[in-house]
C-alpha positions as CSV (number, residue, x, y, z in Angstrom):
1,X,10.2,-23.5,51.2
2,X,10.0,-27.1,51.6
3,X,10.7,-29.4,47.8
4,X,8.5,-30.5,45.8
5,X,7.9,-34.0,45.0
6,X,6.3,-36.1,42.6
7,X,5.7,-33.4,40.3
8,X,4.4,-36.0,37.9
9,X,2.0,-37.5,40.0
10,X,-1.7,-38.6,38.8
11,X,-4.1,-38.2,41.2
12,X,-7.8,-38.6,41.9
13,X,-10.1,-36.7,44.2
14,X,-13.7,-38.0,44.5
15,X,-15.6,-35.0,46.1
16,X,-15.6,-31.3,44.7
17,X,-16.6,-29.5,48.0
18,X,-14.6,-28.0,50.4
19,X,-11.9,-30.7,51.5
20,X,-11.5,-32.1,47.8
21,X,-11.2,-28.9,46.2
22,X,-9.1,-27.4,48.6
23,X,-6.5,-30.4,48.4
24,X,-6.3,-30.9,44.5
25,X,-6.0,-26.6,44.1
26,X,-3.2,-27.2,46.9
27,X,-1.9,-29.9,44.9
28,X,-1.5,-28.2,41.8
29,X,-0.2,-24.6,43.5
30,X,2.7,-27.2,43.9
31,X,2.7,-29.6,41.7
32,X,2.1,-27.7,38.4
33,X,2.9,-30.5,36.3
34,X,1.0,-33.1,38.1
35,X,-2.5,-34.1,36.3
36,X,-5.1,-33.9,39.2
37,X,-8.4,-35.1,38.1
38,X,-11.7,-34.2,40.5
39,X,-15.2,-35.8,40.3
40,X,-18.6,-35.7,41.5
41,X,-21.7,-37.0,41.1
42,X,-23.4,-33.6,41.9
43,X,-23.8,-30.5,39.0
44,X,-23.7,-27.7,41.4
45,X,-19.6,-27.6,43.3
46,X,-18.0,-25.5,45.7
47,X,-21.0,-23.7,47.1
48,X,-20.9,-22.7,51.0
49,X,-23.9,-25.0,52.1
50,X,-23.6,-23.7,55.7
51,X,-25.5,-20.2,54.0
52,X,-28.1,-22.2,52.5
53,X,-30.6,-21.3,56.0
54,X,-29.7,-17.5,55.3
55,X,-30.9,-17.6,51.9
56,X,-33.8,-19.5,52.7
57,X,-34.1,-16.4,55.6
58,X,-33.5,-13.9,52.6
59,X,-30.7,-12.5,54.5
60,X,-28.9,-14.0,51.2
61,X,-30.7,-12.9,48.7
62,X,-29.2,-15.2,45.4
63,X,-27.8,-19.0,45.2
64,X,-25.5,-17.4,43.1
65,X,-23.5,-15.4,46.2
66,X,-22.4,-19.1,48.1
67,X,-20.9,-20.0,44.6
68,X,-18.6,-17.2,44.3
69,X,-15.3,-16.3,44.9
70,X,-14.7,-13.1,47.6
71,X,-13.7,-11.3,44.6
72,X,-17.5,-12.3,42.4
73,X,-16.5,-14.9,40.4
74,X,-18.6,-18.0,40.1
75,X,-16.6,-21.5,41.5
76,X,-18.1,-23.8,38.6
77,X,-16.4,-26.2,36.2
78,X,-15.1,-23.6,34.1
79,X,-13.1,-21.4,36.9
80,X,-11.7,-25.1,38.5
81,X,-10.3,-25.9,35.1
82,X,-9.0,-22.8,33.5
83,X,-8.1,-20.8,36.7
84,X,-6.9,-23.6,38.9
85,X,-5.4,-26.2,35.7
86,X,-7.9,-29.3,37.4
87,X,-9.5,-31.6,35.1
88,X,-13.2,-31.8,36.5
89,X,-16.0,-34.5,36.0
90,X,-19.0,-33.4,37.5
91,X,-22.5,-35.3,37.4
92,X,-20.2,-38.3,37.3
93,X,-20.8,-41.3,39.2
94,X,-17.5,-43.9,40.9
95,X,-18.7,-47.2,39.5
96,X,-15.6,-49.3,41.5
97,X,-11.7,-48.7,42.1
98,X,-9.4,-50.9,41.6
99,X,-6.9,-50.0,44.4
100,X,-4.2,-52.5,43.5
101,X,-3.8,-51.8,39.7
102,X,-4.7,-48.4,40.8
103,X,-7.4,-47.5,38.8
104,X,-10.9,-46.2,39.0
105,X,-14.0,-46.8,37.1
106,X,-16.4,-43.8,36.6
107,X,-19.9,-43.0,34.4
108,X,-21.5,-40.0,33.7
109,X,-24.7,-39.5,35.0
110,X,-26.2,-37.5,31.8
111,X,-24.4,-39.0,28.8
112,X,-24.0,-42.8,30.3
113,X,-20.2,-42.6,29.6
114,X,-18.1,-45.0,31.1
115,X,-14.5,-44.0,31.8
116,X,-11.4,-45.9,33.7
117,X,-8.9,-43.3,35.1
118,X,-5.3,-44.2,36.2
119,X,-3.8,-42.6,39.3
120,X,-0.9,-42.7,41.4
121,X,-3.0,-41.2,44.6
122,X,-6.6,-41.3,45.4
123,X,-8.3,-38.5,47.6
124,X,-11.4,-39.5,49.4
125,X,-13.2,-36.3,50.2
126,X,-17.2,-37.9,49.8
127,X,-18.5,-35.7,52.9
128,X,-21.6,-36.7,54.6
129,X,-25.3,-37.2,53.8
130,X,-28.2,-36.2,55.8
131,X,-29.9,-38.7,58.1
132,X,-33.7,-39.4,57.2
133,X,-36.2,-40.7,59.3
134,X,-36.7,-44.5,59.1
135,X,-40.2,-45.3,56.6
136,X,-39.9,-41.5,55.4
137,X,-39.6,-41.5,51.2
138,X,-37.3,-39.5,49.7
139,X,-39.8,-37.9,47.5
140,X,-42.6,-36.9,49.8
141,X,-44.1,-33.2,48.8
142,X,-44.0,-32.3,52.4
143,X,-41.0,-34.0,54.1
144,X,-37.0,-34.0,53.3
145,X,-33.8,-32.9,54.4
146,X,-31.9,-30.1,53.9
147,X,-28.7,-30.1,52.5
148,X,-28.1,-29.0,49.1
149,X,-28.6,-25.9,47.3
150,X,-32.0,-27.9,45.3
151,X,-33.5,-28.2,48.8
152,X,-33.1,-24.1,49.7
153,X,-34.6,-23.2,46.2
154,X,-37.4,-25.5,46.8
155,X,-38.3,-24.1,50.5
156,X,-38.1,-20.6,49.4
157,X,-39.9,-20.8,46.6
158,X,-42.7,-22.7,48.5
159,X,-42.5,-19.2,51.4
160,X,-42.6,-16.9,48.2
161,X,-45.8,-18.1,46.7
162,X,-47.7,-18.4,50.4
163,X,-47.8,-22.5,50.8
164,X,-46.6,-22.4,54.5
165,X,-48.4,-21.5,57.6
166,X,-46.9,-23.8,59.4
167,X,-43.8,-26.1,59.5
168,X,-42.0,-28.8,62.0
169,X,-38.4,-29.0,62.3
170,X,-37.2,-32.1,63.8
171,X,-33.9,-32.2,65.3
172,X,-32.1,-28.9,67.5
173,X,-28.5,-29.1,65.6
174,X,-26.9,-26.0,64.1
175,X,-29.3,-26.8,61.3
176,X,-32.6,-27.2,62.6
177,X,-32.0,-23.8,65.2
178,X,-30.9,-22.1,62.0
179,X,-33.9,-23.1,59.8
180,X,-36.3,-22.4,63.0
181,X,-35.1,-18.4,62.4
182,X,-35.2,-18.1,58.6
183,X,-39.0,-19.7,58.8
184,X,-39.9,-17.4,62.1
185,X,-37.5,-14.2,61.5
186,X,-38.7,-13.5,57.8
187,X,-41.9,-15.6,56.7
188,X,-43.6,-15.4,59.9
189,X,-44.5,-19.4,59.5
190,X,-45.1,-20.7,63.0
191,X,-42.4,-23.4,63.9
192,X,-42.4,-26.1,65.8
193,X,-38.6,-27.6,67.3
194,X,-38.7,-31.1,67.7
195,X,-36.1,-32.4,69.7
196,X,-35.8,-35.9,71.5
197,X,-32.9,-34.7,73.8
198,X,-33.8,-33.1,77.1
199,X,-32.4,-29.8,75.5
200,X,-31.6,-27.7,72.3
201,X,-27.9,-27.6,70.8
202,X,-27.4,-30.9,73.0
203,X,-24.0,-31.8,71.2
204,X,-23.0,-28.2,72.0
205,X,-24.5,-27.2,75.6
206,X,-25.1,-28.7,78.9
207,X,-28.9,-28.1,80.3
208,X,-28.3,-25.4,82.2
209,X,-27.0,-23.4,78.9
210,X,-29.1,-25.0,76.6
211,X,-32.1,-23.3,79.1
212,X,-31.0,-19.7,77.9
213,X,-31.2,-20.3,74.4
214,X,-35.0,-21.9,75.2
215,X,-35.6,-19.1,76.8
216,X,-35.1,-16.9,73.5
217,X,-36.3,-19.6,71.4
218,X,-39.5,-19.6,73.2
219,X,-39.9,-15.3,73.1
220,X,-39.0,-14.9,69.6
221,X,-42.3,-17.7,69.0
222,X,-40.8,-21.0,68.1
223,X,-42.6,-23.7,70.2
224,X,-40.1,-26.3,71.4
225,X,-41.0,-30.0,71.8
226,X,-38.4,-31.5,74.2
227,X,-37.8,-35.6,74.8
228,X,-40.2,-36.3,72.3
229,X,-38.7,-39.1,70.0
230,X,-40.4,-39.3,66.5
231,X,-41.9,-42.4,65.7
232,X,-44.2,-42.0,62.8
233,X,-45.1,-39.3,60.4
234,X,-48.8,-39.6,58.9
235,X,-50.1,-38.0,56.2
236,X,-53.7,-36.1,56.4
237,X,-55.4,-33.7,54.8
238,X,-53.6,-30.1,53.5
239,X,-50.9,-31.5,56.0
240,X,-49.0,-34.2,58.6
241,X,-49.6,-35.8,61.5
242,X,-46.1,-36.0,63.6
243,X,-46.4,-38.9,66.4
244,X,-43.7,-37.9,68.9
245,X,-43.9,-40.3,72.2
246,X,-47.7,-39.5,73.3
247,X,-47.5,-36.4,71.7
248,X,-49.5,-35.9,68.6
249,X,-48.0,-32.6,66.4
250,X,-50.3,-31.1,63.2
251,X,-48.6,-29.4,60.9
252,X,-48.1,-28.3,57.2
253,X,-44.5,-29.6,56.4
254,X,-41.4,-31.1,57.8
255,X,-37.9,-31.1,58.0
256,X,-35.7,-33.6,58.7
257,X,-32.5,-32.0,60.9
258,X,-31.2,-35.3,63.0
259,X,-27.6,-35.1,61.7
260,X,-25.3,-36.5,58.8
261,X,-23.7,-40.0,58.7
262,X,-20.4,-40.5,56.9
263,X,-20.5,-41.5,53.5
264,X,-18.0,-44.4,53.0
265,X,-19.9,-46.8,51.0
266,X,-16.7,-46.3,48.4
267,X,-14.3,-46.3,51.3
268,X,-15.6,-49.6,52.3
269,X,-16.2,-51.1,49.0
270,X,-12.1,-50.8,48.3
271,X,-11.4,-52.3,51.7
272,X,-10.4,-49.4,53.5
273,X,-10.8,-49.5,57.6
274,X,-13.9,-48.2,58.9
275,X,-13.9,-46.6,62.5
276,X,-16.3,-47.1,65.2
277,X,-18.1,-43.7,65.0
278,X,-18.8,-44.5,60.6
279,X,-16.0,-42.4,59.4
280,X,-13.2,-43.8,57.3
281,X,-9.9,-44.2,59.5
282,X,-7.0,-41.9,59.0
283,X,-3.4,-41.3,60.8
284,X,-2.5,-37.6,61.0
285,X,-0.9,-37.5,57.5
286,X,-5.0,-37.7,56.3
287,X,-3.7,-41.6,55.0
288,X,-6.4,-44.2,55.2
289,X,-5.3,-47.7,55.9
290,X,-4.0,-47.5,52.2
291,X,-1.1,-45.6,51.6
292,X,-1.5,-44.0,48.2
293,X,-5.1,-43.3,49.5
294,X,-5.8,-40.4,51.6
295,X,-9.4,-38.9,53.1
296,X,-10.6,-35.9,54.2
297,X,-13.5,-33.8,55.3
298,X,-16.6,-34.9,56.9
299,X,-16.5,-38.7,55.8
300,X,-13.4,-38.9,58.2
301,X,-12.8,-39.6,61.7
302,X,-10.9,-37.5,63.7
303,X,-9.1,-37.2,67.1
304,X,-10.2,-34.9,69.8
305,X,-7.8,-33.5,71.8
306,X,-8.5,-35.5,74.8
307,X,-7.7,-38.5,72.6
308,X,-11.0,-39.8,71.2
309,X,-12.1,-40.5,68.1
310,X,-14.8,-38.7,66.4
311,X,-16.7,-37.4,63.6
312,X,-17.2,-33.5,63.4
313,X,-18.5,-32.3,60.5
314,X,-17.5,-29.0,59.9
315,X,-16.8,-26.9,57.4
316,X,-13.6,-24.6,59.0
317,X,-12.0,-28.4,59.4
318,X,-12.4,-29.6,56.2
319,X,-10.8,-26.7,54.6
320,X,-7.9,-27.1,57.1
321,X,-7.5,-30.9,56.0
322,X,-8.1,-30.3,52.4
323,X,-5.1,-27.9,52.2
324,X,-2.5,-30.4,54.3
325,X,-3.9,-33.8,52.0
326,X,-2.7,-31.1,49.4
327,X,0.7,-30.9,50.9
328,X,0.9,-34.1,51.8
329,X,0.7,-35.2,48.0
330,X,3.4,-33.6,47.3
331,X,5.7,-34.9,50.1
332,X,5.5,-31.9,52.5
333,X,5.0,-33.3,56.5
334,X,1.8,-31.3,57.6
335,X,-0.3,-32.9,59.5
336,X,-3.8,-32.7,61.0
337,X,-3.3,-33.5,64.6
338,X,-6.6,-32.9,66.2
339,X,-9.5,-30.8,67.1
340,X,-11.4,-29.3,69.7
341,X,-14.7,-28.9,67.4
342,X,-15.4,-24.9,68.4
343,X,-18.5,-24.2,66.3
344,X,-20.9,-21.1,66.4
345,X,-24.3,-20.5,65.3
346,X,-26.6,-17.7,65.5
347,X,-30.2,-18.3,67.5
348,X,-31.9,-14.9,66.4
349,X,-30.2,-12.4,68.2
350,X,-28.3,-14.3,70.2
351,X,-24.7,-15.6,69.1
352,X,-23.8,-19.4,70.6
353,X,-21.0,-20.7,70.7
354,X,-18.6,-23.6,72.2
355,X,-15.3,-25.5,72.1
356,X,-14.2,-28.8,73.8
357,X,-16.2,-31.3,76.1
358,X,-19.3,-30.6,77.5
359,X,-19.9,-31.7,80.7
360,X,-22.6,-34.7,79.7
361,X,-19.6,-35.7,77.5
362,X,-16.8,-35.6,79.7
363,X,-19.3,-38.2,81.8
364,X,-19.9,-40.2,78.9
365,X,-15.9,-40.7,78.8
366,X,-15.2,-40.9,82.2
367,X,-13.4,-37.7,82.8
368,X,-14.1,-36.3,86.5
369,X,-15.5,-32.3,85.9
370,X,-16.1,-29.3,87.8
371,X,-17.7,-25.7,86.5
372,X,-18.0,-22.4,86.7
373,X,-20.5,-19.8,85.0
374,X,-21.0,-16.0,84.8
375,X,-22.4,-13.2,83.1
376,X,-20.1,-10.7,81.7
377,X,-19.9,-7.3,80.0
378,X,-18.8,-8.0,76.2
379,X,-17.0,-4.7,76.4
380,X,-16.4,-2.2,79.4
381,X,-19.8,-1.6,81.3
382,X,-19.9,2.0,80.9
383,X,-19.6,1.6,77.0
384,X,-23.2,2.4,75.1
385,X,-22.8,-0.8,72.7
386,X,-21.9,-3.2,76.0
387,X,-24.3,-6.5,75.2
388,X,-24.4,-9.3,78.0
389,X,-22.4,-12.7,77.9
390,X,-23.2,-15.9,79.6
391,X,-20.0,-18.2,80.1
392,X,-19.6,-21.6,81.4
393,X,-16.3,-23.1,81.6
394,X,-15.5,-26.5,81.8
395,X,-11.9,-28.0,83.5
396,X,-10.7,-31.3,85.1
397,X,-10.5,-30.9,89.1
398,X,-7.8,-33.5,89.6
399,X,-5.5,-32.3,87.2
400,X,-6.8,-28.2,86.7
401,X,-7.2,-29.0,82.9
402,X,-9.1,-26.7,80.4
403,X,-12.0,-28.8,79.3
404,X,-14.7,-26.7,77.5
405,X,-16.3,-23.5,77.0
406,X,-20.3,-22.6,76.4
407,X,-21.2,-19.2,75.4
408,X,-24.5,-17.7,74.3
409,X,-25.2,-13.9,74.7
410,X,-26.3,-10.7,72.3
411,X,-22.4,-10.0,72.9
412,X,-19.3,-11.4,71.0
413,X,-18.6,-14.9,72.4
414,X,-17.0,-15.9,69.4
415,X,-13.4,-14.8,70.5
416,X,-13.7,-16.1,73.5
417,X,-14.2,-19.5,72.6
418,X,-11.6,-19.3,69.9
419,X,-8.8,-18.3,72.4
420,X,-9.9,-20.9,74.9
421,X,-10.1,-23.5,71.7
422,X,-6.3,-22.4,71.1
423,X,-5.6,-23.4,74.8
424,X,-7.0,-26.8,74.6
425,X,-5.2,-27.4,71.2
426,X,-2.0,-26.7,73.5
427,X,-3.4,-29.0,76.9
428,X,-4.4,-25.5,79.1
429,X,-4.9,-25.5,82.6
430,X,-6.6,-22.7,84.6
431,X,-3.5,-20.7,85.8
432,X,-3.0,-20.1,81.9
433,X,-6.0,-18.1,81.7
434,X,-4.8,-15.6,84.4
435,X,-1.0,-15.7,82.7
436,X,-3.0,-14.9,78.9
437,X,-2.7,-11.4,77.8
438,X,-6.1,-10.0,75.9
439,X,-6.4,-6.5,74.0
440,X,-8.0,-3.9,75.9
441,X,-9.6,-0.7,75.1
442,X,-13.5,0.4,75.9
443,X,-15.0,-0.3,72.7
444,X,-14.0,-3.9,72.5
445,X,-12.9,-5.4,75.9
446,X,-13.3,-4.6,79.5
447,X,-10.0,-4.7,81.4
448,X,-10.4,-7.7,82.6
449,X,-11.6,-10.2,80.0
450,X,-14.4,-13.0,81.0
451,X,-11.9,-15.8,80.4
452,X,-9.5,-14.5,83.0
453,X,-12.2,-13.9,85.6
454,X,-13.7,-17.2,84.5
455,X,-10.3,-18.9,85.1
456,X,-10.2,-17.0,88.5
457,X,-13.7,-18.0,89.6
458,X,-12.4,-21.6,88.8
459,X,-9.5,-21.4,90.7
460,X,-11.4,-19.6,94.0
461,X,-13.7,-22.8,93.5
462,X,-10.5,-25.3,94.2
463,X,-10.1,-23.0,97.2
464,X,-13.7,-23.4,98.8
465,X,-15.5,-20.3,97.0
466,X,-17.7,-22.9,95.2
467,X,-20.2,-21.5,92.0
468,X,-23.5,-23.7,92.6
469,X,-26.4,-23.8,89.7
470,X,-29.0,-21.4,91.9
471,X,-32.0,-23.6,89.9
472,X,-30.5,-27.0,92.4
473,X,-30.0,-25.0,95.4
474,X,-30.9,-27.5,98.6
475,X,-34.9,-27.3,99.7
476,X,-33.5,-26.0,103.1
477,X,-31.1,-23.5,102.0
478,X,-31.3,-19.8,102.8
479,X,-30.8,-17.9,99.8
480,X,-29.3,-14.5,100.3
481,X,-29.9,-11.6,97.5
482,X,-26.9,-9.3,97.9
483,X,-27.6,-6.7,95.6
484,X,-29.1,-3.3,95.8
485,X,-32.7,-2.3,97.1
486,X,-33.4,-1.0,93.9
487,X,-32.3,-4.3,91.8
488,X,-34.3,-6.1,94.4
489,X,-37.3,-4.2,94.6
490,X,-37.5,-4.3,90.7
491,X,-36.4,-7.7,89.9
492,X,-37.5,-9.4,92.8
493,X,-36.8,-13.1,93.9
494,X,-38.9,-15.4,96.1
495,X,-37.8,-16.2,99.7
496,X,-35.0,-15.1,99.8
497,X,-33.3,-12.6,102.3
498,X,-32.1,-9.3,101.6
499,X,-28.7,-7.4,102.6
500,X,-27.1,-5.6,100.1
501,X,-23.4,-6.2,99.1
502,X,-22.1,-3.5,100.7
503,X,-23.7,-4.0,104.3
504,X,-22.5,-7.6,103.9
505,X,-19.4,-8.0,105.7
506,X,-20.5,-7.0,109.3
507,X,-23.5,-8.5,109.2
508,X,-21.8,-12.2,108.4
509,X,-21.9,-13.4,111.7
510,X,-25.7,-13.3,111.7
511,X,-26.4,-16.1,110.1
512,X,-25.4,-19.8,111.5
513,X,-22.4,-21.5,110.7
514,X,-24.3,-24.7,109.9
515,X,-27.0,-23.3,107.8
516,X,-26.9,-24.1,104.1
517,X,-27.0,-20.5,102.2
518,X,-26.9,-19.7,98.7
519,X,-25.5,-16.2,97.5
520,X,-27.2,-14.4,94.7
521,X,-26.8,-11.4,93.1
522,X,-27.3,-9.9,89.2
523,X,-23.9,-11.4,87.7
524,X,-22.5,-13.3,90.4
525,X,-19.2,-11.1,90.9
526,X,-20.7,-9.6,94.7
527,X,-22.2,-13.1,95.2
528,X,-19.3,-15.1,94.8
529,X,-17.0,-12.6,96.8
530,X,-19.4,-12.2,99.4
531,X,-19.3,-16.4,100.0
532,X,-15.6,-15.6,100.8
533,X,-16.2,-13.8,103.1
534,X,-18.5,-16.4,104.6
535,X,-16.1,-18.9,104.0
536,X,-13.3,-17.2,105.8
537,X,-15.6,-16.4,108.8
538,X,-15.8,-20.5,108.9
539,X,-18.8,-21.3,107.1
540,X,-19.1,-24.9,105.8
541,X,-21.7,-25.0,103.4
542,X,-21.8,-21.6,101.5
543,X,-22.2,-21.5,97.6
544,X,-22.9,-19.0,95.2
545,X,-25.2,-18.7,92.2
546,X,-22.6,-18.5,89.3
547,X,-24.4,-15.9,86.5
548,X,-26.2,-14.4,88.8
549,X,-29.9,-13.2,88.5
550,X,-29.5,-12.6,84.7
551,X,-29.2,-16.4,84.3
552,X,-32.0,-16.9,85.8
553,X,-34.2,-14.2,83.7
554,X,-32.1,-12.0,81.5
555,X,-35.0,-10.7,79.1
556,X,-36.9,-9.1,82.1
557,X,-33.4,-7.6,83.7
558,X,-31.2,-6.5,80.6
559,X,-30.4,-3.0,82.1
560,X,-29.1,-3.9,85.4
């Protein structure tokens, strides 16, 4: 066990949510002597906000159950002071800090209290507020945010008692897909998405994913409103008027779902470096450009792991920084080093997942890309509970880096992105997918799991067996469907020519060596080893449609 320093340390933590919290409990565990004060302007604390959309779904059905502990006890004031030895100060306001005399200036929001603390360390741990639209006020009936556990009561309650028919979400995030279920899913309230990006989840997915979860968006009833920028919100009768480019949208109520935006008013108000993306600056210790001030959580800026910075506002990081600004405190050397921002959400009954660059950000930093993409069995394919996965991985073709991963799928993508986050936390390349080891049995995994054929596909690509998006095939291509008469006959495709997989190979030399030709077939496994065999007969422009038919229209073709 590493010593303990500084046992008599004061310290200061402005925030009591998850990166605050985490670092003064951490702080105390070791430092049981040390007087570790926490404050915040809010009354409610510690609450898991990322539930809030599955209590307003009623999948949660109490407030109550994102303010306990695993074990049922409620995180308030009470359990942070007499369970965990901090001295709290909620509904408390930072008036200034003085960070040379090292002292901070506070007043309570209900008595009008003024207080002056002394410490030896200040903790910035402020988090991030929600990004209105510009000319909205904050107290219209019909339009806000949502962000706090006040905002969830208020929507339910208004579902409850029967004021919504109707109800526009603007912005695609985690949030706004999440609140387009809980208002569809259990309240039957017709939604409409409003997203000015040319595609839903577009920090997290590439077009060509983001088309699947449209695709289920768009069966389950939400109606999606794609590049269409809000530019005014107008107020008529028993509702709103959303002006979106020259699209007029009628509605009862709004939400506001663009994003959050650091908040470092204090950070910058005591001097401390700003960085270009609105966090506050930190080195890997978590120290801001003062050294007895450290920051964490989503007020920061991090560093991706291909060495940008970045703001990522996630709850699974903050906890992690929270805990080593705790050990830091008390002289231990962990550090934060940097992230790969895997995130999951759920979009109905589909789970969606990634990790790592997308491709339209790998352009936006100049790093060269290639891709592949399948369908998969989540388990073995003769298993009853097998759902269907759609994979697109992302890697660097000049160096064979491990770039990124998109998942959607009714199957668990979830590991999958988490062991191919690991390998970008650790610089991965392709031939360490096919040199990674995953559990096998029936019930869980097929034998070989999607990453490692995903990292073979990838590799086959570098050889000449290239995985083309079937929906940009060439005008004059032939596109060849090599799956069974039955799959074709039921699922059929537009001109397209037919030989099955398995009269294929002698019937290669058919076909010109010139011609263009696209492969299909359901999942793309026949497709993509039937355009080696092309290849190999001396082909020259032969690709094949990575995911296979199911890509293309998985609801209609779920038990192929």
């Amino acid at each position: 066990m590493s010593e303990t320093k500084n046992s008599g340390l004061k310290i200061v933590v402005v925030g009591a949510s998850a990166a605050g919290l985490r670092a003064a409990a951490r702080a105390k565990r070791l430092m049981p002597e040390s007087l570790i004060t926490v404050i915040d302007k809010g009354k409610i604390i510690s609450y898991g906000a990322c539930g809030l959309p599955y209590y307003l779904s009623g999948d949660i059905e109490s407030t109550r159950a994102l303010m306990e502990t695993s074990w049922g006890t409620l995180r308030n004031t009470e359990f942070f002071e007499k369970v965990k030895g901090l001295d709290m100060r909620i509904q408390t306001t930072v008036t200034s800090v003085d960070i040379e005399n090292k002292s901070i200036s506070l007043i309570n929001k209900i008595t009008g209290n003024e207080e002056n603390l002394q410490f030896d360390k200040l903790v910035l741990a402020t988090g991030a507020t929600p990004i209105m639209l510009s000319g909205i006020s904050a107290d219209h009936q019909r339009i806000s945010t949502f962000k706090t556990v006040e905002d969830a009561v208020k929507w339910r309650k208004k579902l409850e008692t029967g004021q919504i028919e109707r109800i526009a979400i603007i912005g695609s995030g985690f949030i706004g897909i999440e609140l387009a279920e809980a208002f569809t899913s259990m309240w039957d309230v017709k939604v409409d998405l409003i997203e000015e990006k040319n595609r839903i989840l577009p920090q997290m997915l590439d077009a060509d994913m983001s088309f699947l979860i449209e695709k289920h968006l768009k069966k389950q009833g939400v109606q999606l409103h794609k590049n269409c920028s809000v530019t005014a919100i107008n107020d008529i009768p028993d509702g709103l008027e959303i002006v979106a480019n020259n699209k007029t949208i009628k509605t009862g109520y709004a939400i506001v779902a663009i994003g959050v935006r650091p908040q470092v008013e204090l950070a910058r108000q005591m001097g401390l470096k700003i960085g270009k993306c609105g966090g506050i600056t930190v080195d890997r210790n978590l120290t801001t450009s003062h050294p007895d001030v450290y920051a964490a959580g989503d007020c920061i800026e991090v560093e991706y792991f291909h060495g940008k910075k970045v703001v990522i506002p996630l709850g699974s990081l903050a906890n992690k920084q929270g805990r080593a600004v705790g050990d830091q405190l008390t002289g231990r050397k962990t550090e934060f080093k940097k992230v790969v921002g895997s995130a999951c959400v759920k979009v109905f009954d589909y789970n969606v997942a990634s990790t790592g660059l997308t491709e339209t950000m790998a352009a936006q930093y100049g790093i060269p890309t290639r891709s592949v993409r399948g369908t998969f069995n989540d388990l073995a394919h003769y298993y009853p509970e097998d759902k269907n996965i759609f994979l697109k991985l992302i890697y660097n073709p000049d160096t064979r880096q491990i770039l990124g991963l998109q998942a959607a799928g009714e199957g668990d993508v979830v590991k999958r992105v988490d062991v191919l986050g690991n390998l970008l936390m650790n610089e991965g390349y392709l031939e360490d997918l096919l040199d990674s080891e995953f559990a096998y049995s029936p019930p869980y995994a097929s034998a070989l799991d999607p990453l490692y054929m995903l990292g073979a596909a990838a590799l086959n690509q570098e050889e000449g067996i290239v995985s083309a998006n079937y929906a940009e095939s060439p005008d004059n291509a032939l596109v060849l469907d090599v799956r069974t008469p039955d799959e074709a006959k039921n699922y059929p495709l537009e001109n397209t020519m037919h030989i099955p997989y398995e009269k294929l190979r002698k019937r290669v030399n058919e076909l010109a060596k010139n011609e263009a030709i696209r492969i299909i077939c359901s999942r793309g496994t026949r497709s993509a080893e039937a355009t080696r065999w092309f290849v190999e007969a001396g082909h020259k422009n032969v690709a094949y449609a990575g995911g296979g038919w199911f890509m293309l229209n998985k609801e209609s073709g779920s038990q192929l």
